[in-house]
N, C-alpha and C positions, 0 to 999 in steps of 0.2 A: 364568277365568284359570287357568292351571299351577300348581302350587307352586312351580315358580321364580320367576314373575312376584313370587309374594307372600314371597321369601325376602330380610328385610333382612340387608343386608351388617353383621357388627359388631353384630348385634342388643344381647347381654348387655353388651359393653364398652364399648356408646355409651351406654347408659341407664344404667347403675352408675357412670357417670363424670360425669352430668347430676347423678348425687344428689338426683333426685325428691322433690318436699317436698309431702306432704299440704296438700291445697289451692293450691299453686301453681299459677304463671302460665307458659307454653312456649313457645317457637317453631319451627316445624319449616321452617324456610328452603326444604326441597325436598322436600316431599311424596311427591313419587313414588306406592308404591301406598299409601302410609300405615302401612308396617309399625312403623317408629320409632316412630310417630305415637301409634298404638292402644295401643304400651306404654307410654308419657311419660303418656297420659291415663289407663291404666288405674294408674297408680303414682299418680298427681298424685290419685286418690278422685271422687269425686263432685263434691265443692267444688271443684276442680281446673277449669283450664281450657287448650287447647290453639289455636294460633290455625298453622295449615296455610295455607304459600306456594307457590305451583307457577304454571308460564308456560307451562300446557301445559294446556289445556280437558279434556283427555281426560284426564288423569293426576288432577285432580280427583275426576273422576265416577269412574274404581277408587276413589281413597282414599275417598271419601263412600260405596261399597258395604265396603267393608272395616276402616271406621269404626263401625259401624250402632250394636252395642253401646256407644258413648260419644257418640254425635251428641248427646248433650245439654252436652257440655263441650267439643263442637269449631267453631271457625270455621273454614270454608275460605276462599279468595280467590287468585282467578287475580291476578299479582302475579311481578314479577321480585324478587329480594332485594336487590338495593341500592336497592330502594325500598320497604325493611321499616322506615325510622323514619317515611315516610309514610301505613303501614298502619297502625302504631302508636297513631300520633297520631289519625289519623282515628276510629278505637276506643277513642279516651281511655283507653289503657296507657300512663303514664308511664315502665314500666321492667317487666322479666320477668326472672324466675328461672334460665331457661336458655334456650340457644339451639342449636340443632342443624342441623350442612349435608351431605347425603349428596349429592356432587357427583359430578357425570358424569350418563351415558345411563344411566336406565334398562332394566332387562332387556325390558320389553313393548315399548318405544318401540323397540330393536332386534328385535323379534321379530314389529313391525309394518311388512309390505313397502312399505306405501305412505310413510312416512314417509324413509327413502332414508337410516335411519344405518349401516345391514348393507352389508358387505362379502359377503358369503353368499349375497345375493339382487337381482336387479336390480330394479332399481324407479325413479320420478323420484329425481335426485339435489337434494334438497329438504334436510334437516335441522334444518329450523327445529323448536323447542319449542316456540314460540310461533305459532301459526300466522298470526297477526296480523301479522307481520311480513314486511316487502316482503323482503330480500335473500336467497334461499335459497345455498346450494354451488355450482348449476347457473350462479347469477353470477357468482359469484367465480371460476370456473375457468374461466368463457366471457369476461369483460370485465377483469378486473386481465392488467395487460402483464407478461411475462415473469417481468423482474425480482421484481416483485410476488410473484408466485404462486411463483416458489420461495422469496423472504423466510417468506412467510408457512408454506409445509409445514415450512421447514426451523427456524424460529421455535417455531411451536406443535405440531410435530410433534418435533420433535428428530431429525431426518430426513435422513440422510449425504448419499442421495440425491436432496435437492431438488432441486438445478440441473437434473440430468437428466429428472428426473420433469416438473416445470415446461417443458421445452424439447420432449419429448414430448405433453405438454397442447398446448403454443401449434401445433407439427405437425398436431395431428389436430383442433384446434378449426378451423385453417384449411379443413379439409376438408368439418367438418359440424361444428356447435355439440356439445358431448359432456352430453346430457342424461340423461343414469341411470348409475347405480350401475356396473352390468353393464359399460357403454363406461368409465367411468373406472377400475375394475379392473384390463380390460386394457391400457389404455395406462401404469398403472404397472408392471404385470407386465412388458411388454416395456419398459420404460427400465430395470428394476435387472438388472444381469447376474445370468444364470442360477443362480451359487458364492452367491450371497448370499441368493435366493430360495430356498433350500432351507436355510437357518440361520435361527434364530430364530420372530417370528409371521409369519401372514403378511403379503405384502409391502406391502398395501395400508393395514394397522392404522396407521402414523403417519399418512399420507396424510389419514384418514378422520378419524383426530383432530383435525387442523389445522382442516381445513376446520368441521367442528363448532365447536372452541371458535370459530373466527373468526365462522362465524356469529351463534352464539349471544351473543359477545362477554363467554364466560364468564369470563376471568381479571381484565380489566378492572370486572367487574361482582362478582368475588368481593371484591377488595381494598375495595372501596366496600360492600360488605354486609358485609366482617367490622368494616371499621373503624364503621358504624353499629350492627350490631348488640354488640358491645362495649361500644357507649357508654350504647344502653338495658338493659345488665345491671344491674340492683340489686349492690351489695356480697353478697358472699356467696354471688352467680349463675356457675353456670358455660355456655361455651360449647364445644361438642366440635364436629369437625369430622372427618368421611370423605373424604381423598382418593384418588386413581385415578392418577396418575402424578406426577411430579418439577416441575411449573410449578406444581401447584395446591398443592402439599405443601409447595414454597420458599416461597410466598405466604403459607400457613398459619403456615411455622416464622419466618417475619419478619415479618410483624404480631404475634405472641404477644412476641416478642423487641421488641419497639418499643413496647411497653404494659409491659413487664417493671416493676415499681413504682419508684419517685423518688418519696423522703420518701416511702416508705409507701404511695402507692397506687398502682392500676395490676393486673397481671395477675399471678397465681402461675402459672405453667407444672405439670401436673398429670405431664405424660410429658415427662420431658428428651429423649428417644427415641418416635418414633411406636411405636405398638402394631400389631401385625399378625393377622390371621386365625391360627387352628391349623390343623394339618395338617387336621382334620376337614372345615371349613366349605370352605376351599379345594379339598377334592376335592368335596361335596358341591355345592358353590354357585360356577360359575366366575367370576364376577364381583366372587368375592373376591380372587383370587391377587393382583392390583394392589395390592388396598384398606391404609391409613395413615391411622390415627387419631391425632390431637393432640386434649389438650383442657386446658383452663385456666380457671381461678377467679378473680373480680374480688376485689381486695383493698378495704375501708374505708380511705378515708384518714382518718389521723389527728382526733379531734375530730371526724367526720361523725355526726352520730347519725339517718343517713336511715333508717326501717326497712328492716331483711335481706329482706322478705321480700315480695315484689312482690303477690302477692292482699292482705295487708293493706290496702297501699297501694290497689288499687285494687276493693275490695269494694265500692262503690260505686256501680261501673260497669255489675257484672254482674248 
């Protein structure tokens, strides 16, 4: 892999905000190449332990090479995250010290043609994470009716031009099913008038959003992982979260706000205000310019005297 591959977004301000506790218990919601990962374990010591989620086979097997030096305190598991109190439990973790979600496409998983998230390169228009998974993009833009298919770009995409994109879709799927990247390109190229195609990213970036998160069914599946993963924090435990545009960020900044404590317990908000990449890491690392960090701290409620400290709790087990 590149250095890019292996360059986490938010590296120092996502782990200094986790507040790593010798010997602690972690959870890295989205794995990716493992970069968050390897430092949450390498803070957390020896005694420390890390438990790595990812719905993507191949995203695994990088982080398990780029784990190597702490594979004695990592578990991996293919695993969606709103099915992280199921992991949990299964692993007899009553509760974790911190919890971590670097959301969106990874940099390799764009940088892999066959996988079909690049606008930059043709290839099947597929975008599943999960490869397991029946529904790729190539359905959704061959079989949802009109109406449909611009809901959805102009929804999860934020997308002026749905309607027209979606009406240019349903034209040319009549003609030949529109199966790769390449063919969906150009038929949004040719639906946004030319003044607007030369403003901004390019013209394809919402497009190619939509249809991911729709696939992946990541927004619907974030609210359900933050709201479980919240609830197996220990008092004391923080959970930080990386987002990539304005749906997953609203998500973040309203679950934090809806945990806000009553009588004392509940969430301390850590950033009134997401944190953003510096000038540095943004030219260095494109995948930051989006990037918004929140992150937040469970409060004890009053008279709880459950230990702070989730390896206590579960030394046991390990």
């Amino acid at each position: 892999m590149s250095d890019l591959e292996h360059r986490p977004v938010m590296l120092d301000e996502a782990v200094d905000l986790l507040a790593v506790r010798d010997g602690g218990i972690y959870l890295d919601c989205t794995l990716g190449g493992g970069g968050h990962a390897r430092e949450v374990a390498r803070r957390a010591g020896p005694a420390g332990r890390l438990i790595g989620l990812d719905k993507d086979a191949v995203a695994l097997a990088h982080a398990a090479e780029n784990l190597r030096e702490v594979s004695g305190q990592v578990t991996l598991i293919q695993s969606d995250y709103q099915d992280l109190d199921d992991v949990l439990t299964e692993l007899e973790i009553p509760g974790v010290d911190g919890i971590l979600f670097d959301l969106g496409v990874s940099t390799w998983q764009v940088l892999d043609p066959e996988r079909g998230f690049s606008f930059h390169q043709d290839a099947p228009l597929d975008m599943r994470m999960d490869q397991r998974a029946e529904t790729t993009a190539a359905d959704l833009v061959n079989n949802l009716n009109e109406r449909e298919l611009a809901r959805l770009i102009q929804h999860y995409g934020e997308e002026r031009w749905a309607s027209r994109i979606a009406s240019f879709i349903a034209e040319a799927r009549a003609r030949r099913p529109v199966t790769t990247t390449g063919q969906l390109v150009e038929i949004i190229k040719a639906a946004i008038p030319a003044g607007a195609r030369r403003e901004g990213p390019h013209p394809a970036r919402r497009t190619f959003q939509a249809l991911r998160i729709a696939v992946n069914d990541e927004l619907a599946g974030l609210e359900r992982g933050l709201q479980s993963g919240i609830r197996m924090l220990v008092p004391g435990g923080r959970v930080v979260v990386i987002s990539f545009h304005s749906l997953e960020d609203r998500i973040v900044k309203n679950a934090f706000r809806n945990w806000e404590p009553a009588d004392g317990a509940g969430l301390r908000i850590l950033t009134k205000k997401p944190l953003r990449p510096g000038a540095s890491e943004m030219e260095q690392n494109p995948r930051a310019r989006s990037a918004k960090l929140r992150a937040a701290e469970k409060i004890e409620e009053p008279g709880d005297n459950r230990i702070l400290n989730a390896s206590k709790s579960i030394a046991q087990v390990i």
